[in-house]
TIFI-555818 format. One record per residue (C-alpha): x, y, z. Coordinates in steps of 0.5 Angstrom, whole numbers. Layout:
<sites>
SITE      x      y      z
SITE      X      Y      Z
...
</sites>
This chain:
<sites>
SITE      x      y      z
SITE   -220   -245    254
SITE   -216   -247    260
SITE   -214   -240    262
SITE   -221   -239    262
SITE   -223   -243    266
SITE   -218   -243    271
SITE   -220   -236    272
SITE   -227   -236    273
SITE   -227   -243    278
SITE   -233   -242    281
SITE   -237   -240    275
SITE   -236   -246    271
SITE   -238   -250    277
SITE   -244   -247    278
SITE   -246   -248    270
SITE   -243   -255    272
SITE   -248   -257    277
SITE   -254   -253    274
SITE   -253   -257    267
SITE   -253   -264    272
SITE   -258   -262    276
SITE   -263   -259    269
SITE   -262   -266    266
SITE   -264   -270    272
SITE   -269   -266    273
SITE   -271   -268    265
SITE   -270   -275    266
SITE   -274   -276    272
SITE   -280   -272    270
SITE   -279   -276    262
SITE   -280   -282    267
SITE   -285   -280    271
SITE   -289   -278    266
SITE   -287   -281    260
SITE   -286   -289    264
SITE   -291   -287    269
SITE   -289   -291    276
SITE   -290   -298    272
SITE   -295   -301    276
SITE   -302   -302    276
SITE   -307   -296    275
SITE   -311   -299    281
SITE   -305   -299    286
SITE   -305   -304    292
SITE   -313   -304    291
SITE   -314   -311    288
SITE   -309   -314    292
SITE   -312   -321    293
SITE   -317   -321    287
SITE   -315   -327    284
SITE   -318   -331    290
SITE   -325   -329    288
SITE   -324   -327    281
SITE   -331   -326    277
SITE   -331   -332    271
SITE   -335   -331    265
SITE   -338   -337    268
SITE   -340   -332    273
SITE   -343   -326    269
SITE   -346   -332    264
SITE   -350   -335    270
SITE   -354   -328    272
SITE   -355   -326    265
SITE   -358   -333    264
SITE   -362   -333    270
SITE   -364   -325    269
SITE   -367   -327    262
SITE   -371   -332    264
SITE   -376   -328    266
SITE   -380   -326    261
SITE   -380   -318    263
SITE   -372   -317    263
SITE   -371   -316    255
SITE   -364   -315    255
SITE   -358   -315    261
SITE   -350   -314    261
SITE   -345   -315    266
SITE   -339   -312    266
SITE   -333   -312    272
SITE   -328   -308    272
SITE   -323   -307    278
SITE   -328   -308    284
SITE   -334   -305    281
SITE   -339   -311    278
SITE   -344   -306    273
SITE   -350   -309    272
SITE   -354   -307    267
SITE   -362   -309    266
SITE   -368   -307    260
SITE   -375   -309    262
SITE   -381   -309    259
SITE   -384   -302    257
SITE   -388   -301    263
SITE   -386   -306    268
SITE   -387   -304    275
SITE   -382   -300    278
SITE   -381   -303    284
SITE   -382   -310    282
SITE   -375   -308    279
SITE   -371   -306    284
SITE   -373   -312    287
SITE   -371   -316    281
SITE   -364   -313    281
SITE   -363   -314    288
SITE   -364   -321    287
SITE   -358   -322    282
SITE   -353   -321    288
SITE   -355   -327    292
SITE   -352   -331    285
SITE   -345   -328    288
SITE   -342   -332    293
SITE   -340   -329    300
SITE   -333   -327    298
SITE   -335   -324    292
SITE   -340   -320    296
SITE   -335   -319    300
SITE   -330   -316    296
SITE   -334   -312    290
SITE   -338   -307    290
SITE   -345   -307    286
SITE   -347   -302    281
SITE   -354   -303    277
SITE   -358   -299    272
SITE   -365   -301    271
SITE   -369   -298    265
SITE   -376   -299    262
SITE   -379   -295    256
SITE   -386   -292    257
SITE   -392   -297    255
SITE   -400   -294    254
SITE   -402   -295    262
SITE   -394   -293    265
SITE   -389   -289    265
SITE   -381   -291    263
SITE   -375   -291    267
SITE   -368   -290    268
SITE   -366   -292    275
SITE   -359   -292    278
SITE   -357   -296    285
SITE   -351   -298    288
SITE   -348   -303    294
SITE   -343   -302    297
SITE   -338   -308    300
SITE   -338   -306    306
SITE   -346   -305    306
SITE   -352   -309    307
SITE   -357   -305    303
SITE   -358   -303    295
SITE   -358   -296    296
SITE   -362   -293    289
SITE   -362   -286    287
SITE   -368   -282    288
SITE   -368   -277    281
SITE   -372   -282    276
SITE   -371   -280    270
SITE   -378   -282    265
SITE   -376   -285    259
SITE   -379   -283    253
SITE   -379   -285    245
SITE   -378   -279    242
SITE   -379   -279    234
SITE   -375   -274    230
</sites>
């Protein structure tokens, strides 16, 4: 085996550094994938959330203020990263404007460093009633914008029996 080997030198260190360089392409590629790089999914982006971290007192205190209204039958609030997704249910057939004007109501109950900080992404529905039409509205607001932005494909909402 020495002799083997003294004859062909240059083969087995070419073999040599090919079998080092395939098993620390094996580790890292294990590790990267496998580990991932042991940070956070969101990166740097929520530096600083702990200053202004949404409670649940927070979404407690704009669920109980949206279900004062007799129009809203049901409302969510869920953060995530970022993103404060609210969700409101109102009554079939309620006005459709009047509901974007609800919706954009609830971000004054957030203080100006949340505003600031989060972004804003509402759904407001409404069933069909006798007299109107349904709705299923999506709208946004922005950190750094000053409006709620809503889309413009309204799509009826309909009870449809099976």
């Amino acid at each position: 085996m020495r002799k083997a080997i003294s004859n062909n030198k240059a083969i087995f260190l070419m073999i040599t550094i090919i079998l080092i360089c395939a098993v620390l392409s094996i580790i890292l590629l294990f590790k990267y994938f496998y580990f991932g790089n042991g940070g956070s999914k969101y990166g740097d982006r929520l530096d600083g959330i702990e200053e202004v971290l949404i409670t649940d007192s927070d979404k407690e205190n704009v669920i109980n203020t949206l279900k004062e209204s007799e129009d809203i039958e049901d409302c969510s609030v869920l953060v995530t990263g970022r993103i404060i997704y609210i969700k409101i249910v109102f009554t079939p057939g309620y006005d459709l404007t009047s509901a974007k004007s609800e919706a954009a109501k609830t971000i004054d109950l957030f203080s100006d460093d949340k505003k600031a900080y989060y972004d804003f992404s509402f759904t407001i529905e409404s069933a069909d009633a006798e007299d109107a039409e349904g709705f299923l509205l999506m709208g946004a607001k922005n950190k750094n914008g000053t409006n709620l932005v809503w889309n413009n494909n309204n799509t009826t909402v309909t009870d449809e029996e099976e």
